[in-house]
N, C-alpha and C positions, 0 to 999 in steps of 0.2 A: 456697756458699763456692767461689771461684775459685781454682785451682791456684798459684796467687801467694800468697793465704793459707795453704792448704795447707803452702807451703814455712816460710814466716816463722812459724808456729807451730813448726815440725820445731825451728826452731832457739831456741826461747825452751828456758829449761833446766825439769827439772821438778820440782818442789815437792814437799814429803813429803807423803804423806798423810795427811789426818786423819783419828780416829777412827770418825768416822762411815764415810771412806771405806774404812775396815780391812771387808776380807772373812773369814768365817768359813767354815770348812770341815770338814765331818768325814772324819775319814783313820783310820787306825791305824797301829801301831807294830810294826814288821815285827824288833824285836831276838831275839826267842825267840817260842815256839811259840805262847803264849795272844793273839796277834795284836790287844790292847789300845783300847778305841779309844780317838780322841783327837782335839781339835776343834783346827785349827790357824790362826790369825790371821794374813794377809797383806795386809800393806800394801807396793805399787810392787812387787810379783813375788817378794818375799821374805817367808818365814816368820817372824813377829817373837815369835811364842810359841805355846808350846805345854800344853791344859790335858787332864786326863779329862774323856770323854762320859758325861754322867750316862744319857744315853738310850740307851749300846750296849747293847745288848740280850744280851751274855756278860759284859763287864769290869765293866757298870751303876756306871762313874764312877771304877773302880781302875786306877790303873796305876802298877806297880812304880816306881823309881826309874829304871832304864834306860830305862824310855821316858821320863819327866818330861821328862830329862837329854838327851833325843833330838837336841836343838835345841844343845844347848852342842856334843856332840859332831860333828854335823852343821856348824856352825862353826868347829872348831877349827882354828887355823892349822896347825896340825902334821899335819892329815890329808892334806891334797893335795900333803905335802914329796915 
């Protein structure tokens, strides 16, 4: 691919991604102490959801509501006022 390609893709805009292309990740939930885990779905650099890791090995798939809710509050318009 020639540096002229290179460019003229830079400007094509970008498409959402599809499921397939959705990443999975295991993270946890850092709101209180039992540090929860939790598998986070990211498509285009953002988190689009948030579920329990049945496979953590302490929470084995629990996680309170504060974490659930991690992702609304992590969004909220009103946080970064």
């Amino acid at each position: 691919m020639t540096s002229n390609e290179n460019a003229s893709n830079a400007d094509k805009p970008r498409t959402q991604s599809s499921p397939a292309e959705a990443e999975r990740i295991r993270t946890f939930c850092r709101v209180c102490e039992p540090a929860c885990g939790l598998i986070a779905t990211v498509e285009d650099r953002q988190i689009t959801r948030l579920e329990p890791d049945k496979d953590h090995p302490i929470s084995k798939g629990f996680v309170c509501n504060k974490g659930i809710y991690g992702l609304d509050i992590h969004n909220d318009p009103d946080r970064l006022r």
